[in-house]
Each structure stands twice: as structure tokens, then as C-alpha cells.
N, C-alpha and C positions, 0 to 999 in steps of 0.2 A: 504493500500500500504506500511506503513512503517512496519509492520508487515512480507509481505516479503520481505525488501530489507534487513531486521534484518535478516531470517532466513537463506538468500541467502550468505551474510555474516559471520554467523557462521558456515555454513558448509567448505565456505572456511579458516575458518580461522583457524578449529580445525585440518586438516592434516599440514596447514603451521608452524604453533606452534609445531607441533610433529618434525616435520623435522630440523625446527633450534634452537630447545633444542639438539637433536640429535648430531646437528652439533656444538655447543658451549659446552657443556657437556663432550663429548669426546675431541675436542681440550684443553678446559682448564684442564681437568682430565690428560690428556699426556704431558700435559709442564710442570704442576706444580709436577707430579711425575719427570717429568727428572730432573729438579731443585733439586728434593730432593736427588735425588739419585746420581747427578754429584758435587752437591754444589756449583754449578752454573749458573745462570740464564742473561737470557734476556730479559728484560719487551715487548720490540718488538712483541716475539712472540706470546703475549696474547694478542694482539688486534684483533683478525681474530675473536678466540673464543668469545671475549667483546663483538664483531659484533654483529653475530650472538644471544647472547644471549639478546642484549638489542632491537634486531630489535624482537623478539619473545615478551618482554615486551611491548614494542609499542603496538604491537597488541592485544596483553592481555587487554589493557590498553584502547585501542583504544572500542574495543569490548563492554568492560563492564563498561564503566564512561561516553560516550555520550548520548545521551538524546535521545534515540531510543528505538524499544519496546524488552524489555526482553525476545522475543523470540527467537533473535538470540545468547548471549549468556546460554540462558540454554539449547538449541540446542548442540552450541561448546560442554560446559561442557559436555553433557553425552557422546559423543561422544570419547572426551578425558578418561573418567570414563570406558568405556566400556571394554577396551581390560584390565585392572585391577582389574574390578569386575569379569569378565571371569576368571580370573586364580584362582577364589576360586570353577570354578566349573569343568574345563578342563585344570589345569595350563599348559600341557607339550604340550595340543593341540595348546592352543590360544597361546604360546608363539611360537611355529613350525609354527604359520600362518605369522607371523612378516616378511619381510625380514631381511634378516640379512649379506645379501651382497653386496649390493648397495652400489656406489660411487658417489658422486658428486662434479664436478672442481677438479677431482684429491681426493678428501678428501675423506676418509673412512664416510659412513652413517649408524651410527650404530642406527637404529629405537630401539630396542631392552635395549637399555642403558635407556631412560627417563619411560620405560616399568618396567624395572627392580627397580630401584630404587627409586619407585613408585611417580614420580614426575609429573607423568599423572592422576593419582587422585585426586594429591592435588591441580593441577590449574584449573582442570575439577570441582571441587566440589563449588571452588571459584567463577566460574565462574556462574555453575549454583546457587547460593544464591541470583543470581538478580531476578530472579524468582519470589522471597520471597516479594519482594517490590508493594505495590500495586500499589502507584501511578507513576511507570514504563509503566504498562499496559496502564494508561491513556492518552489521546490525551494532550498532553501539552498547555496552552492557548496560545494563538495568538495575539498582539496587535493589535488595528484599527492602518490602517496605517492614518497619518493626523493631531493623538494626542503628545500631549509631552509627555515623558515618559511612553507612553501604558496605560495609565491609563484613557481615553477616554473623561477626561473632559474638557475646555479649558480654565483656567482662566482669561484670556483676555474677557472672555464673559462678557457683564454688567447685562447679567440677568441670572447668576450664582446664583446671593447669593440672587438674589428675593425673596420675602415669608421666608424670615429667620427672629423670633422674636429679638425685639431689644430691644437692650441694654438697660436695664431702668435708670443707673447712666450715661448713655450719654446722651446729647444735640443733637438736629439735628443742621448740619450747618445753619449761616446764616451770611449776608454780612453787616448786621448792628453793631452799637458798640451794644455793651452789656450792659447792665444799671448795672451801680457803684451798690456793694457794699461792704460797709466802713468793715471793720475786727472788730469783736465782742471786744476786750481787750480797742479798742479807744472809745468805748462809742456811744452816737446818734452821729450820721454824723451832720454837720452843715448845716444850709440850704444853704450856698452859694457856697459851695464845691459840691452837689448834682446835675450832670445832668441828665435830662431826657432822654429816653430809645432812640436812636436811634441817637443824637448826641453826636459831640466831645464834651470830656472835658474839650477843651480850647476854647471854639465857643466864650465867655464870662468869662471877667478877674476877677480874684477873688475879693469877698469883701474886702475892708479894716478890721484891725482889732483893738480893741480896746486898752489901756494897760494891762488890764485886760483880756483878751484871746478871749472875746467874739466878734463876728463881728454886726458891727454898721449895 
């Protein structure tokens, strides 16, 4: 399906692009000659043509950078291609098939200008280079919906990380004390400082000790 709503799309969109290059092309070709030629301008008048030419970009734009199948621009593309690879085989014919007297809202629609100055080749060729790309073709992946981040695992799970080898320099928890032991630089622990595995430290007050360092 998304195959033709691509295709369905570039057919429209390759006469629409012809039309408001047409129409932005000749308007800014005629303002900025008369600018040259009166030495005088008004920025004013180049926004109608700006229109037109960046609603033709949009579409360009639109066409061939969304995540749809390259069928419909490399449709566009030849389509735009066609009437300029023709003029290398009937130039005077395919150029006579052009209208060339159409108006629209008043504005002269010179099809024949983005013809001529072969600017129909060059977005039609662009266009069609999506073509080119394999993984266009392809169905794009889908996330499960439910997961965080699409990535379908849940790390809230507690038995996620089940069956994973452990850690050999870890301890498993446990809610008992720890059984003492004394730091290798201090030498044998004394016996009276020594508690056993599973009681506090302080359960029992320390030995007295003698003057001499040793406990009685």
C-alpha cells in the first residue's frame, strides 16, 4: 500500500513542481531584470516569485526525505526528465508540445522556461537517485507498542537478567554483619578485638590493655 500512495504522489507532484518553477522562475527573472535595467528596485515585488519557488521546494523536499517507498519519487523524476531527454531526439517537436500560452491568477505560465533552461532535468534526476537507496525499498521497522523506547524489552522485569553468569569478584547480598577482617600492615588481629561472623562489634566491651600493648 505504501508503494502506491508513493506512486500516487509523484505523479502529482511532478506536473505541480513544473508549474511553480514556471511561475517563480519567470516572476523573479522579470523583477530582477527590471531592477537592472531601471536601477531600481523593490524587494516587495519578489515575494510572489519566493512563493512560488519555495512552495515547489517543499515539495521536492516533501517527496524525496520522508520515509516512504522510492517509488514515488523516481516516478516524479523521470517524468520531470522526460520532456528534456526528448529534445535530444525531436527538440522542435517536444518543445511545440509544451504550452506556451497559459495564464494563471492573471500571471503569465511560461511551462517552457524550467524546459529550456534545463532545470527539469536537474530536479528530475535528483529526484530519481532515491531509487538508488536500498533500504528505501524496505518496510521500515515498527515498534511493539507497550515497550519503552521500541526496543521491546522491559527493564522493570525481575527476571530480565535471570540466567546471566555472575560476577565472580562480587559477594551475594546478605543481612548479616560481615566477619572482621583486621588490614594486613596491622599484623595478627588480637583476640579481643575479633568478632564472630554474624555479630556486632560492640555486642562485648573490649579487653583491657596492658602497659605494654598486649591485652590481659
Amino acid at each position: 500500500m505504501r508503494h502506491l500512495w508513493s506512486l500516487l504522489a509523484g505523479i502529482v507532484a511532478a506536473p505541480l513542481v513544473w508549474i511553480l518553477l514556471a511561475l517563480g522562475q519567470d516572476g523573479s527573472t522579470s523583477t530582477i531584470t527590471t531592477w537592472a535595467d531601471t536601477s531600481t528596485f523593490n524587494t516587495a515585488r519578489l515575494i510572489e516569485p519566493a512563493v512560488y519557488l519555495g512552495a515547489a521546494g517543499i515539495a521536492l523536499g516533501v517527496l524525496a526525505t520522508l520515509r516512504w517507498s522510492p517509488l514515488g519519487p523516481l516516478v516524479a523524476g523521470l517524468l520531470l526528465m522526460a520532456p528534456y531527454v526528448g529534445m535530444f531526439i525531436a527538440p522542435l517537436r517536444v518543445r511545440s508540445a509544451v504550452p506556451g500560452g497559459w495564464r494563471l491568477f492573471g500571471d503569465p505560465l511560461p511551462l517552457r522556461l524550467p524546459l529550456d533552461n534545463g532545470t527539469l532535468f536537474f530536479l528530475g534526476l535528483l529526484l530519481a537517485m532515491a531509487a538508488f537507496s536500498l533500504q528505501r525499498w524496505r518496510r521500515w521497522p515498527v515498534a511493539f507498542a507497550g515497550t519503552r523506547g521500541g526496543s521491546g524489552l522491559d527493564d522493570t522485569d525481575p527476571d530480565l537478567f535471570t540466567g546471566l553468569p555472575a560476577d565472580p569478584d562480587t559477594r551475594p547480598p546478605t543481612l548479616a554483619y560481615p566477619p572482621a577482617e583486621p588490614p594486613a600492615s596491622f599484623g595478627s588481629p588480637r583476640p579481643g578485638d575479633v568478632p564472630t561472623a554474624g555479630q556486632s562489634p560492640w555486642s562485648s566491651p573490649p579487653a583491657p590493655y596492658r602497659p605494654d600493648g598486649t591485652a590481659e
